[in-house]
PDB file of N, CA, C and O in Angstrom, chain B, residues numbered from 101:
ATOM      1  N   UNK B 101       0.850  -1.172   0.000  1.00  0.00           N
ATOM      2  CA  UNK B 101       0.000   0.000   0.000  1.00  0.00           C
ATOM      3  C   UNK B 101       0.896   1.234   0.000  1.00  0.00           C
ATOM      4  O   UNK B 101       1.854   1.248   0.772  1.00  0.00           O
ATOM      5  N   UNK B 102       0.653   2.310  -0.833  1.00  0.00           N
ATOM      6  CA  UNK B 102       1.696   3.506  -1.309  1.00  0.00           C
ATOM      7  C   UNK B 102       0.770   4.244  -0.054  1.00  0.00           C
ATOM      8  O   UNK B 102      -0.367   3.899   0.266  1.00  0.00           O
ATOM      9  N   UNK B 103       1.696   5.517   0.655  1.00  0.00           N
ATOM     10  CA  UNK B 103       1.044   6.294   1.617  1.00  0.00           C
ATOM     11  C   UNK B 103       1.257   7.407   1.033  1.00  0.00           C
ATOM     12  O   UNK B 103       2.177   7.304   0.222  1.00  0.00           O
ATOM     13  N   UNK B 104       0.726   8.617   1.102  1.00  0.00           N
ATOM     14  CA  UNK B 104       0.977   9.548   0.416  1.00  0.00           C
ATOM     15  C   UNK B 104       0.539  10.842   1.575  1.00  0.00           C
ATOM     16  O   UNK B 104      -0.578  10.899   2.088  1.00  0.00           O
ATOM     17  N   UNK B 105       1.672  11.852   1.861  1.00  0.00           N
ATOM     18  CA  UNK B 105       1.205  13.017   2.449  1.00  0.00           C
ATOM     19  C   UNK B 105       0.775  14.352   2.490  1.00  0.00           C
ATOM     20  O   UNK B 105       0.363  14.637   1.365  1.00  0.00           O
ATOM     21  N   UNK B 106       0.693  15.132   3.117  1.00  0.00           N
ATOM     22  CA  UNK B 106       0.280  16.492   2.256  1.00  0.00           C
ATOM     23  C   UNK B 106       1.439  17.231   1.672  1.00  0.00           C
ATOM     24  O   UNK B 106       1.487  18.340   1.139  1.00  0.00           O
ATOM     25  N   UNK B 107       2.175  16.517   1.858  1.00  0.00           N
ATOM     26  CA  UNK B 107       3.776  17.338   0.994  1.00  0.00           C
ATOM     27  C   UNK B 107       4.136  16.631  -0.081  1.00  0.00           C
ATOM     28  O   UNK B 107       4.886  17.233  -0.850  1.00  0.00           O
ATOM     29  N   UNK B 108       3.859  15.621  -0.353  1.00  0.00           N
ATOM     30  CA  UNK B 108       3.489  15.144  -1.605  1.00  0.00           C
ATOM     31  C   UNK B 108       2.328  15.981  -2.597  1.00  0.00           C
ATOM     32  O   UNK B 108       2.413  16.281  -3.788  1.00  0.00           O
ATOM     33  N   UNK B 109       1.361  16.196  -1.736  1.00  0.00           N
ATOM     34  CA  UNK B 109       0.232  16.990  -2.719  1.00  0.00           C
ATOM     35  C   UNK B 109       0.891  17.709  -2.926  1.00  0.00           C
ATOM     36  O   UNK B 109       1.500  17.484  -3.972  1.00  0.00           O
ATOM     37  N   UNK B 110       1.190  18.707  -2.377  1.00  0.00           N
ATOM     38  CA  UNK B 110       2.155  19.864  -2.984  1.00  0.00           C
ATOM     39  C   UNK B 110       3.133  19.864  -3.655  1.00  0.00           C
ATOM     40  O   UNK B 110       3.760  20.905  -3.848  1.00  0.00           O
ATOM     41  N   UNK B 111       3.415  18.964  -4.053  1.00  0.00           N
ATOM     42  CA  UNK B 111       4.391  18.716  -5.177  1.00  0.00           C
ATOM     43  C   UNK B 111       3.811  18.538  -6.206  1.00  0.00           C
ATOM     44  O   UNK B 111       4.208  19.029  -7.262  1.00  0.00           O
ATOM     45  N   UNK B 112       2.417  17.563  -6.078  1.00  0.00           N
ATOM     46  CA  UNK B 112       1.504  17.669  -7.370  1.00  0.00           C
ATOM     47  C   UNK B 112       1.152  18.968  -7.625  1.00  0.00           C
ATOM     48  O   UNK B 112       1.063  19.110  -8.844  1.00  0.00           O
ATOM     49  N   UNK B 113       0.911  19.979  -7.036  1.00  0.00           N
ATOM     50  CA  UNK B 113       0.284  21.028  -7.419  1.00  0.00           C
ATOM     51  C   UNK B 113      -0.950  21.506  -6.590  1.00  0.00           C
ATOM     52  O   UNK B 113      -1.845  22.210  -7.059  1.00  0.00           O
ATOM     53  N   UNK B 114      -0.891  20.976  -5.108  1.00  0.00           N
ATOM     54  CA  UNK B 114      -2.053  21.470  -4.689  1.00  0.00           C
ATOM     55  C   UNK B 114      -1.550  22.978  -3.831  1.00  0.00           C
ATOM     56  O   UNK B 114      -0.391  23.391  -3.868  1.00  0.00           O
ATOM     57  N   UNK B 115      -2.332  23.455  -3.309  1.00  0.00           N
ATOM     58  CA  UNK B 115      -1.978  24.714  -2.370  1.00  0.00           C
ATOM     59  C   UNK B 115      -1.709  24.021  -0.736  1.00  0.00           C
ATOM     60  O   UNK B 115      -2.121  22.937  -0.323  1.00  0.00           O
ATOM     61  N   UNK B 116      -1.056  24.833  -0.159  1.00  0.00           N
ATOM     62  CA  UNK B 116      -1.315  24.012   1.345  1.00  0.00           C
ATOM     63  C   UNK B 116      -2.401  23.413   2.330  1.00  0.00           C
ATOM     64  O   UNK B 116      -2.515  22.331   2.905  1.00  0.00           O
ATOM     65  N   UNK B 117      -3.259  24.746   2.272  1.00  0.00           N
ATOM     66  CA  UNK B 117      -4.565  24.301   3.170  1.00  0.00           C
ATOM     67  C   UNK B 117      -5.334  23.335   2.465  1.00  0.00           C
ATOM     68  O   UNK B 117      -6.080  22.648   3.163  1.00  0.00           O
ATOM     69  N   UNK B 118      -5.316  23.048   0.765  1.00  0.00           N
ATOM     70  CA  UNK B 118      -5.877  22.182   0.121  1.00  0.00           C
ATOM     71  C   UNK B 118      -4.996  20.415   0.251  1.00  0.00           C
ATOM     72  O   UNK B 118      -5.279  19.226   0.104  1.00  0.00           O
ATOM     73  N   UNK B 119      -4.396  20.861   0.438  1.00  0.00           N
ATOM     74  CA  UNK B 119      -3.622  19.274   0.841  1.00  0.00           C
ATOM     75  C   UNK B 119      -4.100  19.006   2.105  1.00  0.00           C
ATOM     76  O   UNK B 119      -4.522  17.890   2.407  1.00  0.00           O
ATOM     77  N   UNK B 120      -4.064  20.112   3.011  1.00  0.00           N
ATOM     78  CA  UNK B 120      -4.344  19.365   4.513  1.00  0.00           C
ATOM     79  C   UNK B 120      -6.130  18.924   4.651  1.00  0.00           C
ATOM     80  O   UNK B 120      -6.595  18.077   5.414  1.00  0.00           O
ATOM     81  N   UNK B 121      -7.019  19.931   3.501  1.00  0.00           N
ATOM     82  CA  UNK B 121      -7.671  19.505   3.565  1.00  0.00           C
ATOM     83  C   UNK B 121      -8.241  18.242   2.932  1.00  0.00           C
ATOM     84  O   UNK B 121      -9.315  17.885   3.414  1.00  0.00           O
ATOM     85  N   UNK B 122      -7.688  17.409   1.841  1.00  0.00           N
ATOM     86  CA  UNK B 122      -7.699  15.761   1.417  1.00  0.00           C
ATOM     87  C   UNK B 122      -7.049  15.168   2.382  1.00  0.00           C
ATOM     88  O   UNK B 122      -7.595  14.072   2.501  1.00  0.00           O
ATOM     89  N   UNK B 123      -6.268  15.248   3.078  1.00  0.00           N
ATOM     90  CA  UNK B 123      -5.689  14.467   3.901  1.00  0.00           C
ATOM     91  C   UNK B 123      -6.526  14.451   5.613  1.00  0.00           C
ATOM     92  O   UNK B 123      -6.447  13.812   6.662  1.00  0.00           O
ATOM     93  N   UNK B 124      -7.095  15.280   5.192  1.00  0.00           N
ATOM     94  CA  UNK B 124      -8.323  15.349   6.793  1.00  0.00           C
ATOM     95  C   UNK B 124      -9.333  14.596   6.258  1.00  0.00           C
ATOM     96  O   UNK B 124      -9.962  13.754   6.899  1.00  0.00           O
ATOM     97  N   UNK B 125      -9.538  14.909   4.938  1.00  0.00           N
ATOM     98  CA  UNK B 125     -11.010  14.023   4.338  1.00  0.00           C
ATOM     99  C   UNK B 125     -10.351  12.753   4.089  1.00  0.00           C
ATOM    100  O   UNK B 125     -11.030  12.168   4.933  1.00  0.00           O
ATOM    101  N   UNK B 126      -9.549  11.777   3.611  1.00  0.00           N
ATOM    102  CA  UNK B 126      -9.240  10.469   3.469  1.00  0.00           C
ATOM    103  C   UNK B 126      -8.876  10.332   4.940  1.00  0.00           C
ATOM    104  O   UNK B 126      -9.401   9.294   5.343  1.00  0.00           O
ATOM    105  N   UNK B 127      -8.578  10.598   5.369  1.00  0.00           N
ATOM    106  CA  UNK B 127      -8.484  10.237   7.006  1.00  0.00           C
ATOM    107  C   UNK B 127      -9.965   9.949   7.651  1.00  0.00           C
ATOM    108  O   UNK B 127     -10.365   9.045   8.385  1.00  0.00           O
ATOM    109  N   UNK B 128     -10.551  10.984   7.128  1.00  0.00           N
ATOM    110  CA  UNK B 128     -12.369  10.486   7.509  1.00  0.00           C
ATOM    111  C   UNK B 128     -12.744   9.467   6.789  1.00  0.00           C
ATOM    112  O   UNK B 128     -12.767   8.432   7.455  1.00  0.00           O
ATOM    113  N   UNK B 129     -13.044   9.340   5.708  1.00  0.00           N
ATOM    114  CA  UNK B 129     -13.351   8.001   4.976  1.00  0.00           C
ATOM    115  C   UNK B 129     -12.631   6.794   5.309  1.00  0.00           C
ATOM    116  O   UNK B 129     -13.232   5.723   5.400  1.00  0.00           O
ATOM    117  N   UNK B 130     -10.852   6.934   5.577  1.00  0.00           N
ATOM    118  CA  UNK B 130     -10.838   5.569   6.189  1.00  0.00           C
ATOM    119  C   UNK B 130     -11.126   5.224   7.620  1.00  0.00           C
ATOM    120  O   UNK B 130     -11.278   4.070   8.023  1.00  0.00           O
ATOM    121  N   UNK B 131     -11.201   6.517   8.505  1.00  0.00           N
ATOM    122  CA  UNK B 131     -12.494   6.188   9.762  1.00  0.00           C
ATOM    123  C   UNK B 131     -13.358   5.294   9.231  1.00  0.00           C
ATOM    124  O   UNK B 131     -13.278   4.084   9.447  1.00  0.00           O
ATOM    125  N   UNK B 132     -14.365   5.920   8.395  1.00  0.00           N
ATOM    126  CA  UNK B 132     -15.691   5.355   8.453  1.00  0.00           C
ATOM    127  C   UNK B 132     -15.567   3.855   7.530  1.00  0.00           C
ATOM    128  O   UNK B 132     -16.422   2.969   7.556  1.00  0.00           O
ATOM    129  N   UNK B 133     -14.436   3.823   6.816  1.00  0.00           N
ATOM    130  CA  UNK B 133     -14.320   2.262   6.160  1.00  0.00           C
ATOM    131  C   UNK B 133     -14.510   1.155   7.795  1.00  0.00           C
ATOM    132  O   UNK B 133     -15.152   0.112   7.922  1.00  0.00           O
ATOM    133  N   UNK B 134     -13.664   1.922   8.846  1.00  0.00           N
ATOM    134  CA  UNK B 134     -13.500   0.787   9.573  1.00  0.00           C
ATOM    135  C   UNK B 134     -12.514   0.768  10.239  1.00  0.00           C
ATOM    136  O   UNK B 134     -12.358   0.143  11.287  1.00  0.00           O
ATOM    137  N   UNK B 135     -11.559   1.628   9.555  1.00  0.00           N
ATOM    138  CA  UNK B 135     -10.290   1.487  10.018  1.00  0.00           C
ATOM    139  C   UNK B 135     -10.022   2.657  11.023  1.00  0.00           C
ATOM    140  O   UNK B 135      -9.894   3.781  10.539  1.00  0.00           O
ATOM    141  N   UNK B 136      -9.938   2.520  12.181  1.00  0.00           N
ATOM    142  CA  UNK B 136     -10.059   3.332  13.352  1.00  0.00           C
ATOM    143  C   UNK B 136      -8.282   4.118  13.796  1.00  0.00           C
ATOM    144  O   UNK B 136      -7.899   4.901  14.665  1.00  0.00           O
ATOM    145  N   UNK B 137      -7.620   3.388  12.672  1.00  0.00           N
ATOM    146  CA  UNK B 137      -6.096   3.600  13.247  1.00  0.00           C
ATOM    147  C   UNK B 137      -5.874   5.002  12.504  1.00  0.00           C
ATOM    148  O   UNK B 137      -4.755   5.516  12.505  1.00  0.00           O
ATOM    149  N   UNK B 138      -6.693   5.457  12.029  1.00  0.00           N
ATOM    150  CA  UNK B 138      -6.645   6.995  11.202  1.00  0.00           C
ATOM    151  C   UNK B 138      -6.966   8.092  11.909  1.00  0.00           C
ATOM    152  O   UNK B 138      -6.565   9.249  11.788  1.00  0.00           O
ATOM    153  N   UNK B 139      -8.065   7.400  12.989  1.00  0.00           N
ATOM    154  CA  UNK B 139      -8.737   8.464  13.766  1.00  0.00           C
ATOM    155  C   UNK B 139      -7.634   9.400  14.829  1.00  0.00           C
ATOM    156  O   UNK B 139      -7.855   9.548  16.031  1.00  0.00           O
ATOM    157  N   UNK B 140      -6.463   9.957  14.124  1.00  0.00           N
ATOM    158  CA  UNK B 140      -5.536  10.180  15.220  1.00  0.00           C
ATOM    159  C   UNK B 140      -5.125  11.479  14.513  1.00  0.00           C
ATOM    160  O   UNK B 140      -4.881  11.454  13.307  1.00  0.00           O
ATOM    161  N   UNK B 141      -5.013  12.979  15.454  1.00  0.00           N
ATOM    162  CA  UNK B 141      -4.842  14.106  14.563  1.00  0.00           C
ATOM    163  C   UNK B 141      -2.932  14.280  14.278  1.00  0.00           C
ATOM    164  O   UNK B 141      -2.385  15.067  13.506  1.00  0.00           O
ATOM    165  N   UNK B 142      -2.317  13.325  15.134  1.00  0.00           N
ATOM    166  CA  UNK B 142      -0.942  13.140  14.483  1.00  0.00           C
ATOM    167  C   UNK B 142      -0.878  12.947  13.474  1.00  0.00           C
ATOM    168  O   UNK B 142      -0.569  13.839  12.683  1.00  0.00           O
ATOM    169  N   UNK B 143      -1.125  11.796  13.121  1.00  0.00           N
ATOM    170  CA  UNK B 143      -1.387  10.828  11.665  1.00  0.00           C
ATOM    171  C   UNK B 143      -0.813  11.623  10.517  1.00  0.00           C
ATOM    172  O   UNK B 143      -1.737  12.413  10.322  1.00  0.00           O
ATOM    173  N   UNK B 144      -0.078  11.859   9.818  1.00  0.00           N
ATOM    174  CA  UNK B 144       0.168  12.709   8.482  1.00  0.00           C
ATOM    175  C   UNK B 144      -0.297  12.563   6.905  1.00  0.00           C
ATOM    176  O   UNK B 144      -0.652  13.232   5.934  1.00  0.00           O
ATOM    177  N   UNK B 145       0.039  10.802   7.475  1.00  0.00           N
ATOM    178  CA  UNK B 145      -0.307  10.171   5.661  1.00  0.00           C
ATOM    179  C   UNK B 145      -1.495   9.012   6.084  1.00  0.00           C
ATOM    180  O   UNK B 145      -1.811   8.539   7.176  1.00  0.00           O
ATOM    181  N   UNK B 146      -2.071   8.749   4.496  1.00  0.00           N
ATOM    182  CA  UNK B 146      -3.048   8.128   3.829  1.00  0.00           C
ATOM    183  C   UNK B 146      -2.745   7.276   2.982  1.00  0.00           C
ATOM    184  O   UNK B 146      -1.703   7.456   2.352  1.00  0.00           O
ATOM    185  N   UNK B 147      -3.380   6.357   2.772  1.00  0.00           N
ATOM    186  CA  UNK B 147      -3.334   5.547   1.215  1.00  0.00           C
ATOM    187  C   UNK B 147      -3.482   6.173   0.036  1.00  0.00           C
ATOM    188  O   UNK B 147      -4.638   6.578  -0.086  1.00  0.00           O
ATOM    189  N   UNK B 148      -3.003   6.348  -0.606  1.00  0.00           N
ATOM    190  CA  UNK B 148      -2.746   6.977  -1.653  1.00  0.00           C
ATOM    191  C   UNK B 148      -4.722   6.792  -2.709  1.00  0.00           C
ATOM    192  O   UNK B 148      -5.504   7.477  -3.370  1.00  0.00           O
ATOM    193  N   UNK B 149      -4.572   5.528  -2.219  1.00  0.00           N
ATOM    194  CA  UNK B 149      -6.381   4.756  -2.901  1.00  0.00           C
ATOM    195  C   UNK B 149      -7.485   5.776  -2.071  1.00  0.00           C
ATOM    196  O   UNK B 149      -8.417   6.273  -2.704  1.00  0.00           O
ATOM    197  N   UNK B 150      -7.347   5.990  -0.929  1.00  0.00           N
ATOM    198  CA  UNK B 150      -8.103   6.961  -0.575  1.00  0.00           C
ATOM    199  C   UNK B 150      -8.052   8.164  -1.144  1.00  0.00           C
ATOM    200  O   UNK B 150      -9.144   8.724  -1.237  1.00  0.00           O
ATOM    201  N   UNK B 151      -6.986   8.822  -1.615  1.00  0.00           N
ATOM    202  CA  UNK B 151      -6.834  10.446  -1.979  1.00  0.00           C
ATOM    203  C   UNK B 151      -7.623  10.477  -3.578  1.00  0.00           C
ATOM    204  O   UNK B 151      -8.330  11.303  -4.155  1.00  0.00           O
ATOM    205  N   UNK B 152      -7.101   9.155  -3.915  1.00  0.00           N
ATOM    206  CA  UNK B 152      -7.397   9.090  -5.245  1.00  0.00           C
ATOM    207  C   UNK B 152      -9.369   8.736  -5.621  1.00  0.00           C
ATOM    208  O   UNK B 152      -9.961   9.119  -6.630  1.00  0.00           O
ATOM    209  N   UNK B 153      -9.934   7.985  -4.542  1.00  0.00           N
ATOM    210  CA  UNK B 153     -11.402   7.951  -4.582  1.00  0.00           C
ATOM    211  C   UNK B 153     -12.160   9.375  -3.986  1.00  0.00           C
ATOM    212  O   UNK B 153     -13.327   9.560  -4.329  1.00  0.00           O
ATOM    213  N   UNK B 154     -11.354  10.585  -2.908  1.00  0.00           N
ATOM    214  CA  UNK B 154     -11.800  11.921  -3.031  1.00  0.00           C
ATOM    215  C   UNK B 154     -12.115  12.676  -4.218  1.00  0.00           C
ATOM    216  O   UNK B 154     -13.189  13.151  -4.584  1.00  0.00           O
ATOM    217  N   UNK B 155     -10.835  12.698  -4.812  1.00  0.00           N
ATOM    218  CA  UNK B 155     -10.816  13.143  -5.788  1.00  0.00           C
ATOM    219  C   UNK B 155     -11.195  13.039  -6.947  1.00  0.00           C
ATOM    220  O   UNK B 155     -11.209  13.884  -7.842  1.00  0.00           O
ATOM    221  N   UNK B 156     -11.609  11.659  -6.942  1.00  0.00           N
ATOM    222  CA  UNK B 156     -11.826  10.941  -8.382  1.00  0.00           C
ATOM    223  C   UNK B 156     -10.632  11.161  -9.687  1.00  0.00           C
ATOM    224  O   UNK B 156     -11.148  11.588 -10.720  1.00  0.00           O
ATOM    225  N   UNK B 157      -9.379  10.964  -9.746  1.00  0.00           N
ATOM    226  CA  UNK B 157      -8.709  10.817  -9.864  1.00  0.00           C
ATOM    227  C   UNK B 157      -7.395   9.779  -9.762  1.00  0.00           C
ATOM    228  O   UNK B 157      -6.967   9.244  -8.739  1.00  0.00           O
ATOM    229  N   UNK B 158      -6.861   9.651 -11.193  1.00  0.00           N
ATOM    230  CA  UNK B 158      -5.399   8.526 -10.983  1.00  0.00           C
ATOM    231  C   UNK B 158      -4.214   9.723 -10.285  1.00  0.00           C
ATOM    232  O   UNK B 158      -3.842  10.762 -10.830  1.00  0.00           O
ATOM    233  N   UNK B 159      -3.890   9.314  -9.243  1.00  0.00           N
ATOM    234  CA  UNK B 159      -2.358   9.981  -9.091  1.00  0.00           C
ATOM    235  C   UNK B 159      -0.942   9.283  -9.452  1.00  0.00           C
ATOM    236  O   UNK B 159      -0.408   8.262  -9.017  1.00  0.00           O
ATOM    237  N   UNK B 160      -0.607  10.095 -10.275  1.00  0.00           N
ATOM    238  CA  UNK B 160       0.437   9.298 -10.575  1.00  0.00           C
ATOM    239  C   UNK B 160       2.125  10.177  -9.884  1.00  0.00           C
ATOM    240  O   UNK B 160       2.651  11.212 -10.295  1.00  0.00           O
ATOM    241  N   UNK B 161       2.618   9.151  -8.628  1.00  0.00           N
ATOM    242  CA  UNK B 161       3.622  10.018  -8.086  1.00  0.00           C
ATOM    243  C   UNK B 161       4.775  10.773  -8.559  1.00  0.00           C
ATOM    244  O   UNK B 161       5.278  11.836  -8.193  1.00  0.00           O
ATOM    245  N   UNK B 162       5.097   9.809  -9.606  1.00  0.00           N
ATOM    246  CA  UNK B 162       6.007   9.959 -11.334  1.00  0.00           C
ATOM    247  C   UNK B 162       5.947  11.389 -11.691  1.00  0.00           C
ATOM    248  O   UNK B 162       6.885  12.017 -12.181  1.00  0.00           O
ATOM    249  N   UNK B 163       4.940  11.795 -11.450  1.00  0.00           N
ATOM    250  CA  UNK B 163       4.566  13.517 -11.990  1.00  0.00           C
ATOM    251  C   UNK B 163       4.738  13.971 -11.109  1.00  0.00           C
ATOM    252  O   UNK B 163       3.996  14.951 -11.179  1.00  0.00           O
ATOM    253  N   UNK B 164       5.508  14.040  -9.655  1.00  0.00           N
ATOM    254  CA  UNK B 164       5.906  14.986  -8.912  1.00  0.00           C
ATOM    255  C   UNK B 164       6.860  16.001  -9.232  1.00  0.00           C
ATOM    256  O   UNK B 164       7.894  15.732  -9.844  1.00  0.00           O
ATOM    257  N   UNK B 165       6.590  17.065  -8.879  1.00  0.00           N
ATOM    258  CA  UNK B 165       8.021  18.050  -9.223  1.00  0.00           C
ATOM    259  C   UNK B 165       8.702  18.136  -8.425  1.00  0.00           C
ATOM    260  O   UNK B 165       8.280  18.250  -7.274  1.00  0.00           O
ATOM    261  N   UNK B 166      10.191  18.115  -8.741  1.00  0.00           N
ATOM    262  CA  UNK B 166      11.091  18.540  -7.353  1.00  0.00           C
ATOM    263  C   UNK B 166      11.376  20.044  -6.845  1.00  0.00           C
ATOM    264  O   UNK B 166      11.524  21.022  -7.578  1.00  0.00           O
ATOM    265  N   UNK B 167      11.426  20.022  -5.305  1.00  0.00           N
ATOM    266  CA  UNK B 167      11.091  21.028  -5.093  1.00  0.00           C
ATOM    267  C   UNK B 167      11.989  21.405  -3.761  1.00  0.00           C
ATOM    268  O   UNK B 167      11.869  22.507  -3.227  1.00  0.00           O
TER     269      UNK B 167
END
């Protein structure tokens, strides 16, 4: 399973508060899948499968820019 964080988004191209905010929302959805080990406001990263069913979107990490 690939994990992916909000500093990764930002390398794709998101803004900051927009990364933290997918990464607060896949953190909720994998709450409510079941998986309770998310429910933690440390927590940084996600499954990458979660960011990608928010969004409806393929991420492909390959297209990161360096930065």
């Amino acid at each position: 399973m690939i994990m992916i964080t909000k500093i990764e988004l930002k390398k794709l191209g998101f803004g900051p508060s927009q990364s933290s905010d997918i990464i607060r929302k896949a953190k909720r959805l994998m709450v409510n899948k079941g998986f309770g080990y998310y429910d933690n406001r440390r927590l940084g990263c996600v499954p990458i499968e979660a960011v990608e069913e928010i969004l409806g979107i393929h991420i492909n990490l390959d297209d990161m820019e360096c930065v």
